[in-house]
PyMOL Python script that loads the backbone (N, CA, C, O; Angstrom):
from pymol import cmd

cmd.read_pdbstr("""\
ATOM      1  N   UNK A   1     229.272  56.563 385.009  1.00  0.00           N
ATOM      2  CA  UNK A   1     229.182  55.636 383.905  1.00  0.00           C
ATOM      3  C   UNK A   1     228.178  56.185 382.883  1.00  0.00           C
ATOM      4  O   UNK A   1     227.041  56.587 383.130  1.00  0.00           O
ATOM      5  N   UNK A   2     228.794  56.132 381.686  1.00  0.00           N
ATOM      6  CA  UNK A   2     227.672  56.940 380.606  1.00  0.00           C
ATOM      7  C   UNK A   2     227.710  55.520 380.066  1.00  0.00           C
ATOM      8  O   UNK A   2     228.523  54.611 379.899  1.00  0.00           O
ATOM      9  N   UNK A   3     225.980  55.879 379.811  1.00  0.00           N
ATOM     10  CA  UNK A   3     225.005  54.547 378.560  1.00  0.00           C
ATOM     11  C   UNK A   3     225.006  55.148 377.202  1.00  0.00           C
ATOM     12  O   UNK A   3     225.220  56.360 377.192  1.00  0.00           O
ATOM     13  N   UNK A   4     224.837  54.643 376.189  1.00  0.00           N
ATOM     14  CA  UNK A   4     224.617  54.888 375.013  1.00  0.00           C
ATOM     15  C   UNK A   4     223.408  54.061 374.825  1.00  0.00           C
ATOM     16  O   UNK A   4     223.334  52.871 375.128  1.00  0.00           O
ATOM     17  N   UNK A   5     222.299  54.900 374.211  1.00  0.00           N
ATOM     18  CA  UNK A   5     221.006  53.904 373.807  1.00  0.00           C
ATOM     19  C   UNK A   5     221.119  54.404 372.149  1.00  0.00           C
ATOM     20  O   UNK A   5     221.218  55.541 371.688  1.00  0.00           O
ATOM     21  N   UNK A   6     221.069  53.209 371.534  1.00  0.00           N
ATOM     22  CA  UNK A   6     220.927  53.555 370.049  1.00  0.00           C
ATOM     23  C   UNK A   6     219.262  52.816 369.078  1.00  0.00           C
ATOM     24  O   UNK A   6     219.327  51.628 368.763  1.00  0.00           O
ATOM     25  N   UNK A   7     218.308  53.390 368.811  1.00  0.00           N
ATOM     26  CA  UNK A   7     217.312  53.207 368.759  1.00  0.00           C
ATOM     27  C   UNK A   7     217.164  52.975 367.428  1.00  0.00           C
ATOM     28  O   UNK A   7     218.062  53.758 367.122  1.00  0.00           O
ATOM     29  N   UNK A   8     216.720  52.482 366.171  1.00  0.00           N
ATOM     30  CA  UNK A   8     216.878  52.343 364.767  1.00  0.00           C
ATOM     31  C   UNK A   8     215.654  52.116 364.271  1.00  0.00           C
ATOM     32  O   UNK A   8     215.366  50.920 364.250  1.00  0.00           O
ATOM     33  N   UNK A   9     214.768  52.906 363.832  1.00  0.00           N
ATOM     34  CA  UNK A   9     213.800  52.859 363.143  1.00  0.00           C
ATOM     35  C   UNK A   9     213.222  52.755 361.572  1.00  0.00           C
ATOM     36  O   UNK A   9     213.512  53.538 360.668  1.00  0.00           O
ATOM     37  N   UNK A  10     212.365  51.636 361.475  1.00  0.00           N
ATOM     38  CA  UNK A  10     212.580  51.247 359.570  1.00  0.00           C
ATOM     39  C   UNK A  10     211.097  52.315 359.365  1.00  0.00           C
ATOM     40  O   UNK A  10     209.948  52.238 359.801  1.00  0.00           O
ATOM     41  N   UNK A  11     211.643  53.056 358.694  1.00  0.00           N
ATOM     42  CA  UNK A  11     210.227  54.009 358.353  1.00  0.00           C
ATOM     43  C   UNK A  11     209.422  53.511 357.309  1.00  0.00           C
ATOM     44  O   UNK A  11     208.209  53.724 357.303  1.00  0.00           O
ATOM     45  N   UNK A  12     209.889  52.979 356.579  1.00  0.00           N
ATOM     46  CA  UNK A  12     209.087  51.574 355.564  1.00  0.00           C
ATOM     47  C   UNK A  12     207.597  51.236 356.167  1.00  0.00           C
ATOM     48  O   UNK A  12     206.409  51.351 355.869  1.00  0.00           O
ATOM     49  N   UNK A  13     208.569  50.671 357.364  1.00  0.00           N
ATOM     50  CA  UNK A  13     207.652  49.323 358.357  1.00  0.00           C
ATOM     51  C   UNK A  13     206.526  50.540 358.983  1.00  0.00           C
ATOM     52  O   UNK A  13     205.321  50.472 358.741  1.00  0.00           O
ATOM     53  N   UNK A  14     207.005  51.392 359.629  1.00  0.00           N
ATOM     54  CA  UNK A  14     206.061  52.405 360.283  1.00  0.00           C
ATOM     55  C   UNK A  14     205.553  52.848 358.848  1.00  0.00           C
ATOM     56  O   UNK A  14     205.049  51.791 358.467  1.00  0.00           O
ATOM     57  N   UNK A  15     205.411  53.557 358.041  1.00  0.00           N
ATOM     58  CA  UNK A  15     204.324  53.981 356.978  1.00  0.00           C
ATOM     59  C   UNK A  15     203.503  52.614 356.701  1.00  0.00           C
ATOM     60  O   UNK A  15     202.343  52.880 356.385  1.00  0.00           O
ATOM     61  N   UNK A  16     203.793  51.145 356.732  1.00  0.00           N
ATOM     62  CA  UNK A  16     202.955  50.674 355.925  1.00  0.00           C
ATOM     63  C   UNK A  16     202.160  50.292 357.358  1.00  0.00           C
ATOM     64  O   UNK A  16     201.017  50.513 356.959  1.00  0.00           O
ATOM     65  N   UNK A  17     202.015  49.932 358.547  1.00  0.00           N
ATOM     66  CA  UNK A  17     201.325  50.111 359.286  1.00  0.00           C
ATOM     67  C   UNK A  17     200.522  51.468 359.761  1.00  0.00           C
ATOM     68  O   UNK A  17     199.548  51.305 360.496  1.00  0.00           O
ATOM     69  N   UNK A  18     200.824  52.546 359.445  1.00  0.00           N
ATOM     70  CA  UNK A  18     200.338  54.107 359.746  1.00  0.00           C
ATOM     71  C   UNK A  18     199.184  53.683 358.406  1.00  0.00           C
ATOM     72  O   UNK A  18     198.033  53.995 358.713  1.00  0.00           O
ATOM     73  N   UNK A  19     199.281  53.192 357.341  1.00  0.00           N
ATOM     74  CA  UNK A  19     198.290  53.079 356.474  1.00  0.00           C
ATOM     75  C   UNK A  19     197.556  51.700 356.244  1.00  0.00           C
ATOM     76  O   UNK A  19     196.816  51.429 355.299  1.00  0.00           O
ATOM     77  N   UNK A  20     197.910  50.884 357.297  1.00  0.00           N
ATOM     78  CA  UNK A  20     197.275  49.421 357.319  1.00  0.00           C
ATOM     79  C   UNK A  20     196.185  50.101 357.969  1.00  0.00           C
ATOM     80  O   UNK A  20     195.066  50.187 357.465  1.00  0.00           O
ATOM     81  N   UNK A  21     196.608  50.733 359.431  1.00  0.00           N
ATOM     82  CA  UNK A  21     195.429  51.338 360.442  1.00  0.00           C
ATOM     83  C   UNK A  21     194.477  52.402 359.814  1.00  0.00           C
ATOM     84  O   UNK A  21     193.260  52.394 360.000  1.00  0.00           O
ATOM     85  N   UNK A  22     195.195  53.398 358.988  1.00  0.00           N
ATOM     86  CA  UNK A  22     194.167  54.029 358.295  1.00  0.00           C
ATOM     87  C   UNK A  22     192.725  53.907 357.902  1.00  0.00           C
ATOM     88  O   UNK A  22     191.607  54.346 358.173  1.00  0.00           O
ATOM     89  N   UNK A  23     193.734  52.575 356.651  1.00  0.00           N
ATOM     90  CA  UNK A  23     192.597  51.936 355.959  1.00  0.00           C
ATOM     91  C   UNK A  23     191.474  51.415 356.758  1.00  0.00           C
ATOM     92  O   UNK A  23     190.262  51.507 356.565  1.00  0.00           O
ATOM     93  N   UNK A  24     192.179  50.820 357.746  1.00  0.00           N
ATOM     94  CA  UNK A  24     191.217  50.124 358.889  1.00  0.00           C
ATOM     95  C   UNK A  24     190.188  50.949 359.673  1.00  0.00           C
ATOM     96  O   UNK A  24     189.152  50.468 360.132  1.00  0.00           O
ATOM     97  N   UNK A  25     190.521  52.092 359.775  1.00  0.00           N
ATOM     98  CA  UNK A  25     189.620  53.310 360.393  1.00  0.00           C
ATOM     99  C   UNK A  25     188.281  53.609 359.271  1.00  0.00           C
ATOM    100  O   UNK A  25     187.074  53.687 359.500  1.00  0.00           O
ATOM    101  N   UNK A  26     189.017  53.728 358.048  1.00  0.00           N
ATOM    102  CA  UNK A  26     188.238  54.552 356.902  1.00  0.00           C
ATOM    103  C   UNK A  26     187.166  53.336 356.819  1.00  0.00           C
ATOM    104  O   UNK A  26     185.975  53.607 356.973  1.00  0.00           O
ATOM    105  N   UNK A  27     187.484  52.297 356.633  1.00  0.00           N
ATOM    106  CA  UNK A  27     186.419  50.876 356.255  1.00  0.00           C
ATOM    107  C   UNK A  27     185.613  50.996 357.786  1.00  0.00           C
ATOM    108  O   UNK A  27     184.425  51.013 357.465  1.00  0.00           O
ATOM    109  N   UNK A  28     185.678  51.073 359.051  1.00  0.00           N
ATOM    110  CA  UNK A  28     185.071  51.143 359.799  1.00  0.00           C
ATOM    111  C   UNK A  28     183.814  52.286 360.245  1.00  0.00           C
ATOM    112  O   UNK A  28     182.695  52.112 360.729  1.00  0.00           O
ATOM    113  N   UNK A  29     184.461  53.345 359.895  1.00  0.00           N
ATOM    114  CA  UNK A  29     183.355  54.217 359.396  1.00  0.00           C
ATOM    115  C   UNK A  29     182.563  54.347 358.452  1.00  0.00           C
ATOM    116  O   UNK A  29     181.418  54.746 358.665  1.00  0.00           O
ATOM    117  N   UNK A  30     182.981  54.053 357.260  1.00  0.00           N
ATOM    118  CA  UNK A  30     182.273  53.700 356.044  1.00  0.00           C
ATOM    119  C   UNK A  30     181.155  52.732 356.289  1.00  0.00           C
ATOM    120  O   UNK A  30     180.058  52.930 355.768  1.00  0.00           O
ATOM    121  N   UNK A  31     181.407  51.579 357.141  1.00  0.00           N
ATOM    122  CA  UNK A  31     180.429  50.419 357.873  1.00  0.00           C
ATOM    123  C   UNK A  31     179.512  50.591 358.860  1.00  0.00           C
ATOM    124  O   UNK A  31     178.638  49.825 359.267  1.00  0.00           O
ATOM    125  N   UNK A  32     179.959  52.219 359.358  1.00  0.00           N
ATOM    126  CA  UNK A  32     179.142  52.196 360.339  1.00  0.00           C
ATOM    127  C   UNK A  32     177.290  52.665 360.153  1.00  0.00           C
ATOM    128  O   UNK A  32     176.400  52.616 361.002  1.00  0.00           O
ATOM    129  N   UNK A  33     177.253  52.957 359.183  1.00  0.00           N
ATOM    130  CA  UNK A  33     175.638  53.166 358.442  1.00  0.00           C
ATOM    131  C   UNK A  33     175.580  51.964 357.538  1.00  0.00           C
ATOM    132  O   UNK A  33     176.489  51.263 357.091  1.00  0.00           O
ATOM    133  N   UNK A  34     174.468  51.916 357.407  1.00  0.00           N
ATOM    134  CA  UNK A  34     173.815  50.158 356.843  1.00  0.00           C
ATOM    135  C   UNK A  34     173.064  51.518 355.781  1.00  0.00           C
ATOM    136  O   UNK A  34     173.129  51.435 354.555  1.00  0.00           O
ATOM    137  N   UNK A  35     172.524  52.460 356.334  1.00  0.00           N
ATOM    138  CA  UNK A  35     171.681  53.205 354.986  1.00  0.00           C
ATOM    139  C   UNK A  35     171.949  54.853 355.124  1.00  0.00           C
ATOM    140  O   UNK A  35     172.219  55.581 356.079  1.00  0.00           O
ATOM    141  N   UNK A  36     171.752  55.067 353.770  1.00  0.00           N
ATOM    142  CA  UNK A  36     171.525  56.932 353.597  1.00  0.00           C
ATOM    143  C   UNK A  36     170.847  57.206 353.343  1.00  0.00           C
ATOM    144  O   UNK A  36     170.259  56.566 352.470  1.00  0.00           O
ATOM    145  N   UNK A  37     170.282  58.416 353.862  1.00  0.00           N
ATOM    146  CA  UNK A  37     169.347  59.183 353.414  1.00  0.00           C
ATOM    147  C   UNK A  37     169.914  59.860 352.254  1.00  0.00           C
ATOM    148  O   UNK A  37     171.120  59.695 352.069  1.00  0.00           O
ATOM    149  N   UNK A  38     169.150  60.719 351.299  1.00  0.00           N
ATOM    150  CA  UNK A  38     169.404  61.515 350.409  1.00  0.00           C
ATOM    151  C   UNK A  38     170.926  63.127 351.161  1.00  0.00           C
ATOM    152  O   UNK A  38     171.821  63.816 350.673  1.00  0.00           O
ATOM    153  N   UNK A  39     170.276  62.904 352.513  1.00  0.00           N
ATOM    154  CA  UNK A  39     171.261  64.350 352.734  1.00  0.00           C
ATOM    155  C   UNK A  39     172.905  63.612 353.296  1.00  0.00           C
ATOM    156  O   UNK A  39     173.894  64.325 353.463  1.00  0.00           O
ATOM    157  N   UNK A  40     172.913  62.317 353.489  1.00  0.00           N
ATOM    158  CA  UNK A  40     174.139  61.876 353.945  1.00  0.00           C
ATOM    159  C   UNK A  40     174.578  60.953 352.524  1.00  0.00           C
ATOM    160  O   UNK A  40     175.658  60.365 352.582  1.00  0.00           O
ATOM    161  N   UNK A  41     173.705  60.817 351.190  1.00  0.00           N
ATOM    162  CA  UNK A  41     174.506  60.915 350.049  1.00  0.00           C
ATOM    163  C   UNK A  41     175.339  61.850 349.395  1.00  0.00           C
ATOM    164  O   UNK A  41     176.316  61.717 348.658  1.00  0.00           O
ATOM    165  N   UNK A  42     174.628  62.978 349.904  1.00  0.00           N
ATOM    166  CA  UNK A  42     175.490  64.119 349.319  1.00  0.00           C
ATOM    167  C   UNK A  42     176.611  64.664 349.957  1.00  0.00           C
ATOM    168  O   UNK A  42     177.429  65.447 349.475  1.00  0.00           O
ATOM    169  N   UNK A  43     176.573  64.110 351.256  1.00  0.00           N
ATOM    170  CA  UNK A  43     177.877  64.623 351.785  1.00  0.00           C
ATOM    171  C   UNK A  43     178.775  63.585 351.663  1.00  0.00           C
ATOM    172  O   UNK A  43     179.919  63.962 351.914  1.00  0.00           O
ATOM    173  N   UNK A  44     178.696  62.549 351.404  1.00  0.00           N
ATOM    174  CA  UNK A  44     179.283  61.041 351.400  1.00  0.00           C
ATOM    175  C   UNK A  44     180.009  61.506 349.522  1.00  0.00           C
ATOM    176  O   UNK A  44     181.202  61.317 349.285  1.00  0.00           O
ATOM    177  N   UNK A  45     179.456  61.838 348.898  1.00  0.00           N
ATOM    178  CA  UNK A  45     179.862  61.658 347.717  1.00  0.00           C
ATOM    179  C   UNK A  45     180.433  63.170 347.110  1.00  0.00           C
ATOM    180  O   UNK A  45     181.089  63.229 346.070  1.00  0.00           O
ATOM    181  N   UNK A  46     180.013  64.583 348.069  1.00  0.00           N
ATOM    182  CA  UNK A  46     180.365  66.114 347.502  1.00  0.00           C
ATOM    183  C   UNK A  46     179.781  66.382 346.293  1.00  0.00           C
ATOM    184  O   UNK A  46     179.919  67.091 345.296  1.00  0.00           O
ATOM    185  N   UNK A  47     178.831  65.249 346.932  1.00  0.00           N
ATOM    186  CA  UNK A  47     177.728  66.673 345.410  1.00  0.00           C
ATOM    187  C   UNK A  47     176.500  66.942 345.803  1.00  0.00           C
ATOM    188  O   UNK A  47     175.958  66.574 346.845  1.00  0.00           O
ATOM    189  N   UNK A  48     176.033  67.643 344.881  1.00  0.00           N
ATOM    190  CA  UNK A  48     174.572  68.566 345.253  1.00  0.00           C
ATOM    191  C   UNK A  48     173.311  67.981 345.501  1.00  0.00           C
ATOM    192  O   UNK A  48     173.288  67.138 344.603  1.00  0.00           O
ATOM    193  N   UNK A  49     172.380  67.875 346.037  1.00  0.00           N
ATOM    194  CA  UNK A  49     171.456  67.365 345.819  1.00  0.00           C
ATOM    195  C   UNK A  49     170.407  67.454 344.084  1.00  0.00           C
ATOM    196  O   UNK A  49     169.775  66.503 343.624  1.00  0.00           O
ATOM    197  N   UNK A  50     170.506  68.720 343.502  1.00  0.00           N
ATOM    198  CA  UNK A  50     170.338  68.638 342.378  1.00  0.00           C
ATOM    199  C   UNK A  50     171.168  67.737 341.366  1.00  0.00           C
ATOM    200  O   UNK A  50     170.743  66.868 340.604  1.00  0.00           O
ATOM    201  N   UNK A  51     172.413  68.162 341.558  1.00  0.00           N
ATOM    202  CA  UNK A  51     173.409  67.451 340.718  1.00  0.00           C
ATOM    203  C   UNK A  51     172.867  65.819 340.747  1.00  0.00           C
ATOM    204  O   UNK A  51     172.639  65.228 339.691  1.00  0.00           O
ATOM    205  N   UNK A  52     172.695  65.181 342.055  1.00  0.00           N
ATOM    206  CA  UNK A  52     171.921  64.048 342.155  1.00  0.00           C
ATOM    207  C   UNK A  52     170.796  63.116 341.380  1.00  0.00           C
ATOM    208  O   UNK A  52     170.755  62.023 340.814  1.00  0.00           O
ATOM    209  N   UNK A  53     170.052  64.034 341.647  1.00  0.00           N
ATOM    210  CA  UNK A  53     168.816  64.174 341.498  1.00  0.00           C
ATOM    211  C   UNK A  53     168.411  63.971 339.652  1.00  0.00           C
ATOM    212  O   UNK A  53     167.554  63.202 339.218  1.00  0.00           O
ATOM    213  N   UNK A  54     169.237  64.829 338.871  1.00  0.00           N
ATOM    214  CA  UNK A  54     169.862  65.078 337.732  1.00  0.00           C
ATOM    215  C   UNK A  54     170.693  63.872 337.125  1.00  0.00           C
ATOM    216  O   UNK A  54     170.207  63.161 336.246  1.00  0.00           O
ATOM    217  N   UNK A  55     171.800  63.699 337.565  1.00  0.00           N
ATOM    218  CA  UNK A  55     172.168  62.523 337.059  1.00  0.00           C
ATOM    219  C   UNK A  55     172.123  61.205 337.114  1.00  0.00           C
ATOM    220  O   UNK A  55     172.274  60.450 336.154  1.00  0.00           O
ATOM    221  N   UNK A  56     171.903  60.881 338.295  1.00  0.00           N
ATOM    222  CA  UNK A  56     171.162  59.056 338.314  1.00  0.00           C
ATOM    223  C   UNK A  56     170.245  58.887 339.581  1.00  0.00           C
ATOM    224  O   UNK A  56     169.947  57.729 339.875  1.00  0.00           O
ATOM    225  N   UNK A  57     169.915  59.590 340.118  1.00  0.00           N
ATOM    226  CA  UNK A  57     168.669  59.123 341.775  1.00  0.00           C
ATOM    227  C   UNK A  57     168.085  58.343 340.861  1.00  0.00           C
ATOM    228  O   UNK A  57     168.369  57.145 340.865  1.00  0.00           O
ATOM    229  N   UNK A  58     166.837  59.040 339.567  1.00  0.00           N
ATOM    230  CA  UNK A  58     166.067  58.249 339.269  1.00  0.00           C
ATOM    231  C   UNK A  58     166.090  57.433 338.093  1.00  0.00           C
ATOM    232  O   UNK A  58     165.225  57.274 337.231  1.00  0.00           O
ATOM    233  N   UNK A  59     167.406  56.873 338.230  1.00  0.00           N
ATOM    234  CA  UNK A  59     168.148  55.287 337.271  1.00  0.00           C
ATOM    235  C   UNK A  59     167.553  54.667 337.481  1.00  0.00           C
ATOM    236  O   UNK A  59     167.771  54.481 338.678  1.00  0.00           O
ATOM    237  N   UNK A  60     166.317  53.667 337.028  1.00  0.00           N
ATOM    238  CA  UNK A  60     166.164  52.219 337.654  1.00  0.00           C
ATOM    239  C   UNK A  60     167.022  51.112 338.233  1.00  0.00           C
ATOM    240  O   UNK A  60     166.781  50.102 338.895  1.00  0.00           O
ATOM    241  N   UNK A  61     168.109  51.674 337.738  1.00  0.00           N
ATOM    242  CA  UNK A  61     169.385  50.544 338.838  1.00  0.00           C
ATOM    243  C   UNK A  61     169.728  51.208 339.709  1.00  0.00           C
ATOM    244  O   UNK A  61     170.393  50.615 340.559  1.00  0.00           O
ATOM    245  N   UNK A  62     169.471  52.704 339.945  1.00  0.00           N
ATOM    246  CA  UNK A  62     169.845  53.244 341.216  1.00  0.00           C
ATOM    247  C   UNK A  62     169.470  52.720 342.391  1.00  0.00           C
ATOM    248  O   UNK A  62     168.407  53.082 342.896  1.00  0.00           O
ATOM    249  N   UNK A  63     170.218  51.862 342.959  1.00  0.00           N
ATOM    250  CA  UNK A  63     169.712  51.253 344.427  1.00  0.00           C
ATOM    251  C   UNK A  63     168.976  51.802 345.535  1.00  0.00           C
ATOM    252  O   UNK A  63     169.564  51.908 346.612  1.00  0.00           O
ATOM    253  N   UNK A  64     167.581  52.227 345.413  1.00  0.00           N
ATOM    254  CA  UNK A  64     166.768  53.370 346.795  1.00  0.00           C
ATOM    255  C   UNK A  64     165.607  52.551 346.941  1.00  0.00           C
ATOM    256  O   UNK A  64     165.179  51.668 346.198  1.00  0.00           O
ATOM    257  N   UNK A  65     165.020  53.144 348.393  1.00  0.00           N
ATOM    258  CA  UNK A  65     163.759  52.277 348.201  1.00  0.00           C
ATOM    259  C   UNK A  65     163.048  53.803 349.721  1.00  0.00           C
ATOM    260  O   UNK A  65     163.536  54.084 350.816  1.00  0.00           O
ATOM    261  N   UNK A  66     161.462  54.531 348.804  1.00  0.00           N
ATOM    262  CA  UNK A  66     161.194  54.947 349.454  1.00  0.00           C
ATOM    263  C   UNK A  66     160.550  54.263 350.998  1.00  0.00           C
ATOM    264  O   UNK A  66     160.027  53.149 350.969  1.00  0.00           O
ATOM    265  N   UNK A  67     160.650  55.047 352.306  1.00  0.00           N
ATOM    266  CA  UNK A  67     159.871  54.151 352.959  1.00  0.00           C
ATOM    267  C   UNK A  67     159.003  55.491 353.777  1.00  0.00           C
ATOM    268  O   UNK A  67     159.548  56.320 354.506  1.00  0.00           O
ATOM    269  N   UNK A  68     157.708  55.447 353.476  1.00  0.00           N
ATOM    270  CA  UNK A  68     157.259  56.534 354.151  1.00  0.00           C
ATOM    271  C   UNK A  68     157.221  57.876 352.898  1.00  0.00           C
ATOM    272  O   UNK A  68     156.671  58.023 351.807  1.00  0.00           O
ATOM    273  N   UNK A  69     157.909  58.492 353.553  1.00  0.00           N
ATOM    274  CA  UNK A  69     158.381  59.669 353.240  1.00  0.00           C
ATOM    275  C   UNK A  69     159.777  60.290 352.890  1.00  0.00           C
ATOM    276  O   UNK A  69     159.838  61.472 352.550  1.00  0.00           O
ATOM    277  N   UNK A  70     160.812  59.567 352.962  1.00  0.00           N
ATOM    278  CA  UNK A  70     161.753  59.317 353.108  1.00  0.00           C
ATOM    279  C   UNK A  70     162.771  58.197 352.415  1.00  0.00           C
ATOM    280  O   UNK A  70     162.700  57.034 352.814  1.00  0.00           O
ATOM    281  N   UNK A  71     163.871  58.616 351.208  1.00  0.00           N
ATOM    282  CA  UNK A  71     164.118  57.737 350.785  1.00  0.00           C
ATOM    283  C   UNK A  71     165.779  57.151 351.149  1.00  0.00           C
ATOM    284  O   UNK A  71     166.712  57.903 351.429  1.00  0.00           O
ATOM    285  N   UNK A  72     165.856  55.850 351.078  1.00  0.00           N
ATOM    286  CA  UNK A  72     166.909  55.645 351.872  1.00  0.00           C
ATOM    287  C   UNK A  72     167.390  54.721 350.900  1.00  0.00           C
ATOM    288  O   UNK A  72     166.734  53.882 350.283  1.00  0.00           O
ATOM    289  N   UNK A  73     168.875  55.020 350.816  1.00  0.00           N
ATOM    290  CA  UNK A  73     169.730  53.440 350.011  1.00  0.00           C
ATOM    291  C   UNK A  73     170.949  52.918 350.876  1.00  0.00           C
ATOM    292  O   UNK A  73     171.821  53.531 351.492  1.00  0.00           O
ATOM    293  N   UNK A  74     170.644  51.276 350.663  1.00  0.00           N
ATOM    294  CA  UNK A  74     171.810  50.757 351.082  1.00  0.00           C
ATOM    295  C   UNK A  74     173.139  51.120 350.806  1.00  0.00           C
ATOM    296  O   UNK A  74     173.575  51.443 349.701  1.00  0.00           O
ATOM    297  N   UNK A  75     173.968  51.030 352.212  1.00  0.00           N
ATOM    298  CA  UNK A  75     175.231  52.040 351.937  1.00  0.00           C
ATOM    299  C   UNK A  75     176.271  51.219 350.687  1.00  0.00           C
ATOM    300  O   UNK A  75     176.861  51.641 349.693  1.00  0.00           O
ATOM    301  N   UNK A  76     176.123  49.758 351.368  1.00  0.00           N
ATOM    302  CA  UNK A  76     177.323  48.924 350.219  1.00  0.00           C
ATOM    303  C   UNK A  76     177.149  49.384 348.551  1.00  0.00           C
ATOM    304  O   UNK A  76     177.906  49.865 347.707  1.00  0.00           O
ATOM    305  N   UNK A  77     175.386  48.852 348.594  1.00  0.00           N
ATOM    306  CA  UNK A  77     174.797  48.698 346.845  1.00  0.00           C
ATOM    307  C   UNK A  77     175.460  50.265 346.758  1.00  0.00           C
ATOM    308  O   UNK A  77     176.358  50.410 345.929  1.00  0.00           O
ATOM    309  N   UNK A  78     175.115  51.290 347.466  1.00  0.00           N
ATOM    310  CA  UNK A  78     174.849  52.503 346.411  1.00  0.00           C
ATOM    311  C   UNK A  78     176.744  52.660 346.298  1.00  0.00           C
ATOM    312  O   UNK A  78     177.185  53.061 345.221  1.00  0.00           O
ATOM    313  N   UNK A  79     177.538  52.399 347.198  1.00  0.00           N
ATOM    314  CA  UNK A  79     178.880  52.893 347.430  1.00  0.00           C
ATOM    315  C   UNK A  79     179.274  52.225 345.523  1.00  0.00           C
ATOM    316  O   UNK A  79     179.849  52.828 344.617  1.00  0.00           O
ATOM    317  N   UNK A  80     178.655  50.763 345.529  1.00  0.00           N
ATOM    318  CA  UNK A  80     179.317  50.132 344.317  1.00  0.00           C
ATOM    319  C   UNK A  80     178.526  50.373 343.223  1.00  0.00           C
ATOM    320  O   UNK A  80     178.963  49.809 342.220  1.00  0.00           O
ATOM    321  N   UNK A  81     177.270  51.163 343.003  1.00  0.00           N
ATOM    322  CA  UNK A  81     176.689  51.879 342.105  1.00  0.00           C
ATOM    323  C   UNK A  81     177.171  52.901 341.738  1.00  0.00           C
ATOM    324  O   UNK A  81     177.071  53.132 340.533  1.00  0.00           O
ATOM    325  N   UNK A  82     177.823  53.832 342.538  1.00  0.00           N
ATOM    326  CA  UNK A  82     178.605  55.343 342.234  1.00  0.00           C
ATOM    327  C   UNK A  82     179.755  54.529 341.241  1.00  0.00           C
ATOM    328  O   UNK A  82     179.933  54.506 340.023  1.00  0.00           O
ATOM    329  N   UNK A  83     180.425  53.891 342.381  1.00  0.00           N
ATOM    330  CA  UNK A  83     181.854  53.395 341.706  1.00  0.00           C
ATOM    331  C   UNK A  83     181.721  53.147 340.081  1.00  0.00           C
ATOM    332  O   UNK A  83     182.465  53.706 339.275  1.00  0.00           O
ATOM    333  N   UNK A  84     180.605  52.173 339.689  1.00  0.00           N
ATOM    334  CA  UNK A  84     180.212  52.374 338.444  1.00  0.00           C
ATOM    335  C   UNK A  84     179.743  52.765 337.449  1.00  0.00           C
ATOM    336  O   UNK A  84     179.784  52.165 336.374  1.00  0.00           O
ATOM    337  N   UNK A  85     179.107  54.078 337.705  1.00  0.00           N
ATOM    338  CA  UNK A  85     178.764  55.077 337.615  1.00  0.00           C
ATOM    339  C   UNK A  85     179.403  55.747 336.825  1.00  0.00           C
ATOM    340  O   UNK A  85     179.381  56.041 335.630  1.00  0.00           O
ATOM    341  N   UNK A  86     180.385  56.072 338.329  1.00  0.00           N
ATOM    342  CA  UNK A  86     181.951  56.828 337.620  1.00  0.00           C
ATOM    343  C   UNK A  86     182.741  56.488 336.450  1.00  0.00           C
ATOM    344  O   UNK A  86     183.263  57.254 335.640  1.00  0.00           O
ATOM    345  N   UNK A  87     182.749  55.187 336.490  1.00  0.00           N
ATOM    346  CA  UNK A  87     183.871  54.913 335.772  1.00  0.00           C
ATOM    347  C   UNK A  87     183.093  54.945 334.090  1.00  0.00           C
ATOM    348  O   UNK A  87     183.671  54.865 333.006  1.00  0.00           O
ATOM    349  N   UNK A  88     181.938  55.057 334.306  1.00  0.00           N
ATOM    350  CA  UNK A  88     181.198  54.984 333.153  1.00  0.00           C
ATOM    351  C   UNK A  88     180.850  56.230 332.328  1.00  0.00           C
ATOM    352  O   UNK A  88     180.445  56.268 331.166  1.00  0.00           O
ATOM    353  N   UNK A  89     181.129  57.384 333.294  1.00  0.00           N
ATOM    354  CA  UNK A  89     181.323  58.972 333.012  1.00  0.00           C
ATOM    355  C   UNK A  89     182.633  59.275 331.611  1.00  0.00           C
ATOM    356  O   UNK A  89     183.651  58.631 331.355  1.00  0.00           O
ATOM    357  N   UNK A  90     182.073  60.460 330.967  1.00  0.00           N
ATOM    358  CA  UNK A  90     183.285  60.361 329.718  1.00  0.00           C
ATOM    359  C   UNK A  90     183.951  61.141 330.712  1.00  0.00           C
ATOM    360  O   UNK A  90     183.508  61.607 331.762  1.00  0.00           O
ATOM    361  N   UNK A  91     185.635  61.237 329.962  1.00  0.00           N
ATOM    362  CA  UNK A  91     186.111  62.012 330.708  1.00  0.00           C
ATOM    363  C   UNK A  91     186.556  62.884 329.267  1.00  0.00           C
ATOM    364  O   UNK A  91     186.659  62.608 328.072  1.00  0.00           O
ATOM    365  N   UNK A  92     186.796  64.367 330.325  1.00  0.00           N
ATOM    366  CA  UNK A  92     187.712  65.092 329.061  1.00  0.00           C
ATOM    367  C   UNK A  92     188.818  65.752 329.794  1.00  0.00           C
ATOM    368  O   UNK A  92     189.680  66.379 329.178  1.00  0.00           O
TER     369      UNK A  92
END
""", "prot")
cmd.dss("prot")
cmd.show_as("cartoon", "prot")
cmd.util.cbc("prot")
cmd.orient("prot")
C-alpha cells in the first residue's frame, strides 16, 4: 500500500514569523545592557572613538554621566539621542 503525504507551506506566514522572532532577538539584546561605556558605544554605533568624541560626546544633551573615572550612558537615552542626531545630520 503506497501513502501519499502532501505537505503545503505559506512562505508569507513563515517569513513574517522568521522576522517577528528576529526582531524579538535584536530588542533582547539591545536590552540586555542598561549602560555603555565609551568602548561599547563605538562598537554599538561603528564609529571611532575620535569621530565621537568630535561630533557630539561633549553636547550638553548628550546623555553621559562620569562616575569615577569612567564614563557611562544610558543605553535607551543615548540609543534615542543618536537616532536624533542622525536624522539631524545634512545629507549629500
Amino acid at each position: 500500500m503506497n501513502s501519499i503525504i502532501t505537505v503545503s507551506i505559506d512562505k508569507a506566514e513563515i517569513e513574517r514569523l522568521v522576522q517577528k522572532e528576529i526582531k524579538a532577538q535584536i530588542q533582547e539584546i539591545n536590552s540586555d545592557l542598561i549602560f555603555w561605556d565609551l568602548k561599547e558605544l563605538c562598537r554599538r554605533t561603528c564609529m571611532s572613538r575620535s569621530f565621537i568624541l568630535e561630533q557630539f560626546f561633549y553636547h550638553p544633551d548628550f546623555p553621559k554621566y562620569k562616575v569615577g573615572t569612567k564614563w557611562l550612558m544610558p543605553s535607551k537615552e543615548t540609543e534615542e539621542y543618536l537616532n536624533t542626531w542622525l536624522k539631524q545630520q545634512p545629507r549629500s
